[in-house]
N, C-alpha and C positions, 0 to 999 in steps of 0.2 A: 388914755381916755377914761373919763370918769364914768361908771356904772350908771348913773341915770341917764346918761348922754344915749346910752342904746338903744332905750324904748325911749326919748324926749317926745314921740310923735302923742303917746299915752300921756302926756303932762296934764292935760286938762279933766280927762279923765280921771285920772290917780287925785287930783286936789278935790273931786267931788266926794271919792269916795273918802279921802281921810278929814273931809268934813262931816260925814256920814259916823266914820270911826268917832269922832269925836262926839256926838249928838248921841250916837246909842249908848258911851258909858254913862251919860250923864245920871243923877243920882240927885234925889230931895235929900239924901243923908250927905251932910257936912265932909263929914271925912271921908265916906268912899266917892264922892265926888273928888276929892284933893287928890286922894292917894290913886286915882286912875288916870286923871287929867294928869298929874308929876309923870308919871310913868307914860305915856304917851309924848309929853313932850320932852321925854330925854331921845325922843327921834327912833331911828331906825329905817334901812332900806325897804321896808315895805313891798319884799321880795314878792312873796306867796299874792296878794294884791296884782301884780305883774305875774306872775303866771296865770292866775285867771283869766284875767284881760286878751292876753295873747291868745289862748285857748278859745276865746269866744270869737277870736277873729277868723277862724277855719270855718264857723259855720252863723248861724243867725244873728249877730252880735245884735242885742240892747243891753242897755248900760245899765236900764234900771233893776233888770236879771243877776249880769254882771257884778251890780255892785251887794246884792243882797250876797251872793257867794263871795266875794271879796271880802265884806267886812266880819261875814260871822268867821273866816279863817283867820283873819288879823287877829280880831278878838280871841280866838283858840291861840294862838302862835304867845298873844300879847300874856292871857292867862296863866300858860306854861311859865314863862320867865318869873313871874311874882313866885311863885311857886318853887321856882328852881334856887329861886334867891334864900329862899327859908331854909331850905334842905340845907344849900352848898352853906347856908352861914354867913352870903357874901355882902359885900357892903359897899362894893360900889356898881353899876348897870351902865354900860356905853358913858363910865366917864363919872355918872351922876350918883348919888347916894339911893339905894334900893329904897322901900316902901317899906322891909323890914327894918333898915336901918334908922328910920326916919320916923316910924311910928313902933312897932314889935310885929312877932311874929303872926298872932293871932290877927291883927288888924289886915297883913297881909293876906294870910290863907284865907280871909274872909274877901279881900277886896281880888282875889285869884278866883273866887268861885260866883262872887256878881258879876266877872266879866266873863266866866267859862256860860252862865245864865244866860246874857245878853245876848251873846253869839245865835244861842240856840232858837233866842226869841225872836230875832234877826230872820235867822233864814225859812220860820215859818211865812216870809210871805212868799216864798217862792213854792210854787203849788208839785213838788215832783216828790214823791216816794221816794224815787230811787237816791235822790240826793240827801236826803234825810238819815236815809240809813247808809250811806257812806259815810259821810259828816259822822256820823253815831260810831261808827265802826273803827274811825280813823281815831276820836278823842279815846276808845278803847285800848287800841295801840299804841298809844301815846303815852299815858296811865303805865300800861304795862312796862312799855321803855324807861321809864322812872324807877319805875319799883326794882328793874333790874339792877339798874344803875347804883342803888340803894345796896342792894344786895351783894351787888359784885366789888362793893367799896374796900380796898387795901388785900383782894383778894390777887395774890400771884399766880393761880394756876386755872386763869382764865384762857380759854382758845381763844380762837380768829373767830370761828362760828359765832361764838358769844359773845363778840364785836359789832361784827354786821348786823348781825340780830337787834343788836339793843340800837344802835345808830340809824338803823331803818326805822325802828319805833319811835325813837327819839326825832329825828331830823326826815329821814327823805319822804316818810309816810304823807308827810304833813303838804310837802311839796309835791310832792306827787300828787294828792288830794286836792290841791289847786287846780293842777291840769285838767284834771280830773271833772273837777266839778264845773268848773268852765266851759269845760266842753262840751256836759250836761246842759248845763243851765243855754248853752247856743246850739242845744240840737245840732250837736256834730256826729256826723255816722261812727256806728263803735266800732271802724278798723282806727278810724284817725281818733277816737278817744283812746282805743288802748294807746296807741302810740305815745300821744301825749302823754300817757299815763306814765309809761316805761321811760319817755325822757325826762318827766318829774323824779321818779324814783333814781335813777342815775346820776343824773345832776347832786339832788340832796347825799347819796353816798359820797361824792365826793367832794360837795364843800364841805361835808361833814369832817372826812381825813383830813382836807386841807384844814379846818378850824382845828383841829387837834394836833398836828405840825407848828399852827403858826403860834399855838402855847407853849411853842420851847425856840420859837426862830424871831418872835416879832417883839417888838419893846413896850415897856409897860404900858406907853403910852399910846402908841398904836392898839392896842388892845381893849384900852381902858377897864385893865383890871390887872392885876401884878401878874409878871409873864412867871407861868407853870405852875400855875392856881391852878388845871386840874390835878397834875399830881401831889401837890399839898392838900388837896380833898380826897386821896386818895382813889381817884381814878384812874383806874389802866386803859388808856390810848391805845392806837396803833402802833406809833412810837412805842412806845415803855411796852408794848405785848413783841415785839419784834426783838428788843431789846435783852428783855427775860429769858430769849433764848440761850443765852451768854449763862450757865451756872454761876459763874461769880456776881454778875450785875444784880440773876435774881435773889445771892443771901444775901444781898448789901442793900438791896428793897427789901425783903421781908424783915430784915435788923432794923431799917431805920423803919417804917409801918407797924413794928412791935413794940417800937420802945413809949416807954408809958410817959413819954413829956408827949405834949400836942407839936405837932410837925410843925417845923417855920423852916422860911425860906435857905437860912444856912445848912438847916439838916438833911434837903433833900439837892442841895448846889451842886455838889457831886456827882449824883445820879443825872442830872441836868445835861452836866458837864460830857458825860459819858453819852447820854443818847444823843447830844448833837454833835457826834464826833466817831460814833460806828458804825453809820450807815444807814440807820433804823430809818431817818427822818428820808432819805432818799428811796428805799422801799417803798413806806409809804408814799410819798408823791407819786408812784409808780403803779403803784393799785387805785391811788385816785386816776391817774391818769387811764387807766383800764376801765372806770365807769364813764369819763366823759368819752372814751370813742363808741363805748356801746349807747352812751346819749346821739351824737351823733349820727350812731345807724338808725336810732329807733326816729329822727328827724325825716330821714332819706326815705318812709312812706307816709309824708305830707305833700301836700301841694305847693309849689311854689311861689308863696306870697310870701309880702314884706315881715308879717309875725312867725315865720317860718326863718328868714335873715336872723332877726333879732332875740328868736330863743337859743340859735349858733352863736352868736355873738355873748349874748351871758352866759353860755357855756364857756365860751374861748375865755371870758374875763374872770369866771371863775378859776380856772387851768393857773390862771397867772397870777396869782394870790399867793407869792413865795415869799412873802419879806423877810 
């Protein structure tokens, strides 16, 4: 079954708001009009969008609430990747040519910071303090998970804490903050917003793992981007951190991350070769799989309605993400 098939009941919903997405980048400048419409129309699940939506169905659901928190996170989620695209160098996004690749750097970090703008100007019409300064809170931790990312690049003697840490910042903060504000924005009582909250955070830990697995198990073109582009960017995974515990594995990373040519895909095939083949990559599924049963508990103090089925069900579909 195909992931939109789970919430298809959201379908009409979801198309208002990402005509909504679309209306708010627009732009009287030429190019940041292109370079934001390109990048939205190379697609994406429109995940975070879907957990808002669910979230407001616990308690007061309007849509026109709903969609003001929907899009200013699309927009944060959408921002992040131009952004991601500069740093990692990358040149291709779900398939298509980046915004860096296609214009340069500068053009991008600029069209990354009128859409980080937009978002903000977005969810000013929703009248609640408290969401404001989450929303605020969460683009903080997000920044932060960047810069770690930054920091910890070709670095071998990173822990596990300093894993979850930065993937929290990076990915589940952001999902969680969905839940989160969803369930703000529909006045849902704060036992069932924490809940949501905690099955946001769960969830994103471990599509997180699982996205970092499937860059050493899934094909380029499943990917759409060369499989085990992060370790050519020099990031340490869960893989390649489980890995490292191996003394040999880790001076045969630190020799090839020191050597003064730029990484290419030959130099690090070996390393490749090795983490899909000791284990690492079955760990890790196994610590994902540790976040989605604590997703699932934090579910089990909801009430039992059908957005209650279908945040189980993208959790199950996430679980199954093994290619």
């Amino acid at each position: 079954m195909k992931l939109a098939m789970i919430y298809s009941f959201l379908k009409q919903d979801l198309y208002k708001i990402e005509e909504a997405v679309n209306e708010t980048i627009q732009s009287e400048n030429p190019v940041l009009r292109e370079a934001s419409s390109q990048l939205l129309k190379a697609g994406g699940k429109r995940i975070r969008p879907v957990f808002v939506l669910l979230a407001g169905k616990f308690g007061d659901y309007n849509l026109e609430r709903m969609k003001a928190v929907a899009v200013s996170l699309e927009l944060i989620h959408t921002a992040s990747l131009v952004h991601d695209d500069v740093i990692d160098e990358a040149e291709l996004r779900r398939g298509e040519p980046t915004i860096k690749s296609k214009w340069d750097n500068r053009i991008a970090m600029y069209t990354g910071d009128y859409i980080f703008a937009r978002s903000l100007e977005n969810l000013s019409t929703l009248d609640n303090p408290r969401a404001h300064q989450i929303l605020a809170k969460t683009m903080v931790e997000l920044c932060l998970g960047e810069i770690e990312q930054i920091q910890d690049k070709y670095n071998v003697e990173q822990n596990f804490r300093n894993y979850l840490r930065r993937i929290k910042r990076k990915t589940a903060i952001l999902i969680a903050a969905s839940c989160r504000l969803g369930a703000i924005a529909a006045n849902v009582s704060k036992e069932e917003e924490l809940a949501l909250y905690r099955y946001g955070y769960y969830v994103g830990m471990s599509y997180q793992i699982i996205d970092d697995v499937l860059d050493f198990t899934a094909s380029e073109k499943e990917l759409g981007k060369p499989a085990g582009s992060d370790l050519l960017q020099g990031n340490i995974t869960l893989p390649v951190l489980f890995s490292l515990e191996d003394s040999k594995f880790k001076e045969q990373t630190q020799h090839v991350f020191s050597s003064n040519t730029e990484l290419t895909s030959a130099a690090i095939e070996p390393l490749i070769n090795e983490i899909q083949s000791n284990g690492s990559i079955q760990r890790s599924l196994a610590i994902s799989d540790q976040y989605l049963n604590k997703a699932y508990e934090s579910l089990e103090q909801l009430p039992n309605i059908r957005a209650k089925q279908t945040l189980k069900g993208i959790a199950k579909y996430i679980g199954k993400r093994r290619a």
